[in-house]
N, C-alpha and C positions, 0 to 999 in steps of 0.2 A: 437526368443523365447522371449516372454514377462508373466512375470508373475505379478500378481496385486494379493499380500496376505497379512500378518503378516509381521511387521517386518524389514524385510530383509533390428523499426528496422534500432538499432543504430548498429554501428560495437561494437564489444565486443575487448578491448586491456588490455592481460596482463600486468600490470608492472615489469616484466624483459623479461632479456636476456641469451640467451643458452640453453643449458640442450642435453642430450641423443638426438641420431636420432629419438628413440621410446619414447620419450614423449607424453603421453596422452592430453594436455595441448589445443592445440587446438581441436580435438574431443570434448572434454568438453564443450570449448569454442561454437563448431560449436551447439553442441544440446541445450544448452543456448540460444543462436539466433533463430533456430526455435524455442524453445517455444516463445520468446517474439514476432516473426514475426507472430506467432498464434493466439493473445491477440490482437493483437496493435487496439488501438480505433477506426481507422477510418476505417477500414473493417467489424467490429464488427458491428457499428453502420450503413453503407454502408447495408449490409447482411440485418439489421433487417428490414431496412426502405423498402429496396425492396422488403422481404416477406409479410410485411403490410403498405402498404401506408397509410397517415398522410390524415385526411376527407379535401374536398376544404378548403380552404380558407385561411387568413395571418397567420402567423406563426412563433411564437418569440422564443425563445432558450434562456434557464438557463442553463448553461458549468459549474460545479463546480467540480476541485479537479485536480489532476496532470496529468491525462488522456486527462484533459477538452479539449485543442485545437486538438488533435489526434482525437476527437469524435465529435469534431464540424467541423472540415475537412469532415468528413464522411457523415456528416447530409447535407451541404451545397452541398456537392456535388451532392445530390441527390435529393435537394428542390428546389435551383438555385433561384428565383427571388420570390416563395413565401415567403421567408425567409426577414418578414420584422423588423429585427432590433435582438437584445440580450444581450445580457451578461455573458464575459468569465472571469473566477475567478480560477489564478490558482497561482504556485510558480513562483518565481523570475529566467528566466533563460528557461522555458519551454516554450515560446511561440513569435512568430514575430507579433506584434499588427499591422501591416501593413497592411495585407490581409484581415485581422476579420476586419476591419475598414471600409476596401472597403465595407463590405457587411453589415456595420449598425452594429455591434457588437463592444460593447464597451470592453475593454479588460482590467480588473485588475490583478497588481500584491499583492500577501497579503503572511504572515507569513506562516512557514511550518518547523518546528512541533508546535513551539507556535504562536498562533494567537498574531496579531499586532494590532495597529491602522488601517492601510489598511483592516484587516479583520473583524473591524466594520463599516467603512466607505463604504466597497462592502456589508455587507448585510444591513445598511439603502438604500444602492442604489438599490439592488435588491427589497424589501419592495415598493419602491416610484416607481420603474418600472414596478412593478405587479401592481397595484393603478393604473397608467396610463391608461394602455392599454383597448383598443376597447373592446367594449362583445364581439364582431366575432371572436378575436384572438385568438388562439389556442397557447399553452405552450407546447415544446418539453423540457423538463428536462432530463441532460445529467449528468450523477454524477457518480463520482471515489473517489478511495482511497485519501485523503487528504482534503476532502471539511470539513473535523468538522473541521480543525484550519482555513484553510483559508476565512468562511465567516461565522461570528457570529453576532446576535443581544442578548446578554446576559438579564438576568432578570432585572428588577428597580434595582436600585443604586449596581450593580455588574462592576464596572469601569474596566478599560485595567488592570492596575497595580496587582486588585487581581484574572482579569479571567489566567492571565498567570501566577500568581501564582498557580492555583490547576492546570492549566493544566500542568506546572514543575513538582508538585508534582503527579500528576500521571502520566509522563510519567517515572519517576523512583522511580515508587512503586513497578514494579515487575506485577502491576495488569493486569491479560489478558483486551485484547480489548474489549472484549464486556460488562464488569465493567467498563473502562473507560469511553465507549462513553455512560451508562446507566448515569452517572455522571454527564457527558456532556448535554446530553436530559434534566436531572432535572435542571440547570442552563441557560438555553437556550429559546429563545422562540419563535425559528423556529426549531431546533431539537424534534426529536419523534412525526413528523405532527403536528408540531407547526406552518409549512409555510402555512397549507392549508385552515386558513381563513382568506389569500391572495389570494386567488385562484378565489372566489367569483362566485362558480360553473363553471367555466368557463370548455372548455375542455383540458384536459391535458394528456400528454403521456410521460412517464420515463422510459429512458433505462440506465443500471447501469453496473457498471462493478467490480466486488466484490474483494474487499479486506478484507475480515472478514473469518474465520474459517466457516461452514456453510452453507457460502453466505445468510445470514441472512438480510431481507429489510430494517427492523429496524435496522441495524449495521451498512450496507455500507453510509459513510458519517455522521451517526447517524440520518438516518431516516428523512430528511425531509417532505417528504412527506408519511410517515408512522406513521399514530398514533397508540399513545405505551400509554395502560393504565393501565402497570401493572410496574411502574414504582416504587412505593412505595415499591413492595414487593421486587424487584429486586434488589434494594440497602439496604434493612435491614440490610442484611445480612453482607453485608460488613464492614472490619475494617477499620472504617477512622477519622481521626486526627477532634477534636470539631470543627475548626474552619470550614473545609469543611462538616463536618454534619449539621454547621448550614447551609450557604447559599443553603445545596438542602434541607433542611425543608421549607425555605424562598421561593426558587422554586416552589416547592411541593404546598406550598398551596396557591399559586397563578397562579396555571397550570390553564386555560380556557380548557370548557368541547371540546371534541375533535369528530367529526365524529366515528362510527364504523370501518369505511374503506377508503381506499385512493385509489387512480388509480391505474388500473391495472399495477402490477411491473413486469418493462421484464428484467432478466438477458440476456446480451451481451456476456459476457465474464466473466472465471473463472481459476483458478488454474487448476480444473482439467483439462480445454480445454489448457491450456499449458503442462502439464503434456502428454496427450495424445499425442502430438505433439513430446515431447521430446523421447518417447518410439517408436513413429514412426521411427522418423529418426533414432534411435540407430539398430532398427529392421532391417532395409534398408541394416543398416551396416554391417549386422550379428554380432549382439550383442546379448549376452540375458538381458534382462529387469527386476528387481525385484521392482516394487514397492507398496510404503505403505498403505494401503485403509482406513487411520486416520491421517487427519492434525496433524502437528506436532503443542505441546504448552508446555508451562512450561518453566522453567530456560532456557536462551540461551548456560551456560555453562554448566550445567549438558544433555543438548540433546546434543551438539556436542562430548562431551567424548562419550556418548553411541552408537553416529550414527558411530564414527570411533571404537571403540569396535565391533561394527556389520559387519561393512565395513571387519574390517582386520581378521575375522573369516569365513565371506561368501566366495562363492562360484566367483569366476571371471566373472565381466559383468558389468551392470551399475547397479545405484543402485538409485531411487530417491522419493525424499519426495518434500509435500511442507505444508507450515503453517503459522505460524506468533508465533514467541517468545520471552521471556521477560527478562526484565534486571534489577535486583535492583541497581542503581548506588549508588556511596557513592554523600557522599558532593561535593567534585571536580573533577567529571570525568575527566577522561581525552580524545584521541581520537577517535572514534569509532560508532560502531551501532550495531546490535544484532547482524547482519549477520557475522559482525567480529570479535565479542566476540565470538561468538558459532564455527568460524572457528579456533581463535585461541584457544581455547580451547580442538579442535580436533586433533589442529596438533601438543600440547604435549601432546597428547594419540599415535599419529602415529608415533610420532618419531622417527627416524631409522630405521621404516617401509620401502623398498626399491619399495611395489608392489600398493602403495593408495596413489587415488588424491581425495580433497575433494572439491567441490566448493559450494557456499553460494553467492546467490545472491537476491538483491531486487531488483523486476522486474519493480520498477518504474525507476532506474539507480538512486536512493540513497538510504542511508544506515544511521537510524538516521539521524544526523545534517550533516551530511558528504556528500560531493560531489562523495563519493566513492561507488559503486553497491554493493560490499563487495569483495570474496577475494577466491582466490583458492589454497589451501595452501596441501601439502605432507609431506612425512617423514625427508627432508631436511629443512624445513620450520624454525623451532628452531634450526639449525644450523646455517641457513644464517643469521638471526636476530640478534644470539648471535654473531657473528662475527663481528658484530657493534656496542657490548657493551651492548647492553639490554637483558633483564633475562624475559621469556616469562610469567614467573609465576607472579613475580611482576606486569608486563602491565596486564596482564588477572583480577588479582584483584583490579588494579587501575580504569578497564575501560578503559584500553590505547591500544588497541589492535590495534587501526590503525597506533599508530607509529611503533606497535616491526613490522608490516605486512608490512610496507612501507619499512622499511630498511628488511627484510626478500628478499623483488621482490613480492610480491604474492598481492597486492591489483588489484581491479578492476575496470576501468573506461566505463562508458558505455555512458555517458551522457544520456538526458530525452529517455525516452522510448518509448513516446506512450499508454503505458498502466500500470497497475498497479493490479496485482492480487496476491496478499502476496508475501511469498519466496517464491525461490525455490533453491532444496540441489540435488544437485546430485554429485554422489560418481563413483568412478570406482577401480576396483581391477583387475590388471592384470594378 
């Protein structure tokens, strides 16, 4: 029974140990792993390339964001020797440069969540590598969740020291993503189809794999190759500190005119194509299915109270969402990422709940700045924590949710994924 209304492929390794013979724990675990084995990059991009082949001739590859070597897998494997040459730009930790070498693919690592020095050094390289190339050559553009920090070429006189300051400051402003990376576009001058008079008509094909609410072109990665001309009106509205109003006024009126349109954009891969996967397999199981037909947003810890409020009033089955949510931090967070904020936050609503499990994962296998996917946490969750001396309320408003979680048992390790298509939450009540 699956219902879809209102409301209601790395290994996955919990951190503990024991529990009931009827622990839900791996079930959990198991429909987590399908949806990520549903997403993963290089089948997506495999799949696409086979249902439309790429016109004769050479063919270079732009890889940006945490997906990127999972998606260049996929592409290589099906281009094989016209694949003359590229460029993979991804996090530290997600990729063997060995292989992409063999095949002319240069392979950066850059910053993730704040852009580095590396992440202006790979997009001057990306800029002189577009310039290069032959008229004939053909651009496969391959772009995931995390390519706005890892490859920037910022406005005139916007230096390393103050791009990582706004983008600090908005990544704990609380502001949904698609504020941010509007932000982002106005500061930039390959975001919002800013890349595409590098392009220099040439032929070009982009497949993407969405991390944005939506799946919106202009959001995933912030649009390189989509131009955004309503950019002005987009951030009015916003409330933002003078000193970032000026540099996107500075942006702003130094934006060059833009094309009407960019290459045809193919989504690969999405949330919901995980989501469906994860109802599959629950189905299989004889499970019934409730889930949400509206990405989750807003406060990470005001949706976790509410999703376990729902959880422990519904009906027994699974229960799942997916989204991307926010987090005002204070001045010195402490450990953590949304996924574990919103988890701890649910598991003192569920407290001494005996019949709900909640899990909270980032499907790229991190979690914020954290090595940690996030965290699947139940009604013993603030018991086991507390028995280590920490007070779940205090971490929750510190922003420390990965220590009270770690000393709890309940964090998640998944290492790189492969893909990256927001959260995803799924619940069960037994």
């Amino acid at each position: 029974m699956y219902h879809s209304g209102s409301e209601q492929s790395a290994a996955i390794h919990p951190h503990r140990r024991g529990g009931p013979t009827d622990d839900p724990r791996p079930l959990l675990l198991g429909l987590a792993h399908a949806g990520l084995e549903s997403v993963k990059g290089e089948q997506a991009v495999k799949s696409a390339l086979a249902q439309q082949a790429l016109p004769e001739g050479p063919i270079w590859i732009a890889a940006i964001g945490k997906a990127a070597p999972s998606m260049t897998e996929g592409a290589l494997a099906v281009l094989g020797e016209r694949c003359q040459g590229g460029l993979l730009v991804t996090k530290v930790g997600h990729a063997d440069p060995q292989g992409f070498e063999r095949a002319g693919i240069e392979v950066w690592f850059a910053g993730h969540p704040l852009p580095d020095a590396a992440s202006l050094a790979a997009g001057r390289r990306l800029l002189e590598s577009l310039d290069q190339l032959s008229a004939e050559t053909q651009v496969l553009c391959l772009l995931s969740g995390g390519a706005s920090a890892l490859i920037e070429v910022p406005i005139p006189g916007l230096g390393l020291a103050e791009l990582q300051a706004i983008n600090r400051w908005l990544l704990g402003s609380g502001l949904p993503i698609s504020a941010i990376n509007r932000v982002r576009q106005a500061i930039s001058q390959i975001k919002g189809g800013g890349l595409l008079s590098h392009l220099k008509g040439r032929r070009i094909r982009q497949l993407a794999i969405s991390d944005v609410p939506g799946d919106r072109p202009e959001l995933i990665g912030s649009g390189p190759l989509v131009p955004v001309t309503d950019l002005a009106a987009a951030l009015q509205s916003l409330v933002l500190p003078p000193w970032l109003r000026s540099w996107i006024e500075q942006g702003l009126a130094g934006r060059p005119p833009l094309p009407p349109t960019g290459p045809r954009f193919e989504l690969v891969a999405s949330s919901a194509q995980a989501q469906e996967a994860i109802a599959a397999s629950a189905c299989a199981q004889g499970l019934p299915v409730w889930q949400s037909p509206t990405p989750l947003t807003g406060d990470a810890a005001e949706t976790g109270r509410r999703l376990a409020r729902q959880l422990m009033a519904g009906s027994p089955g699974i229960y799942l969402w997916g989204g991307e949510t926010t987090v005002r931090l204070p001045e010195r967070p402490g450990r953590g990422g949304r996924n574990q904020h919103l988890a701890l936050a649910a598991a003192i609503e569920l407290a001494g709940d005996p019949d709900c499990w909640l899990l909270c994962l980032g499907t790229d296998g991190t979690d914020g700045p954290t090595e940690d996917a996030g965290a699947l946490v139940d009604g013993q969750t603030v018991e086991r924590g507390e028995l280590a001396g920490l007070d779940a309320c205090r971490c929750l408003e510190r922003c420390d949710a990965g220590r009270f979680l770690e000393a709890s048992g309940d964090l998640i390790h998944t290492g790189p994924t492969g893909t990256n298509v927001m959260d995803l939450i799924i619940g069960y009540r037994r």
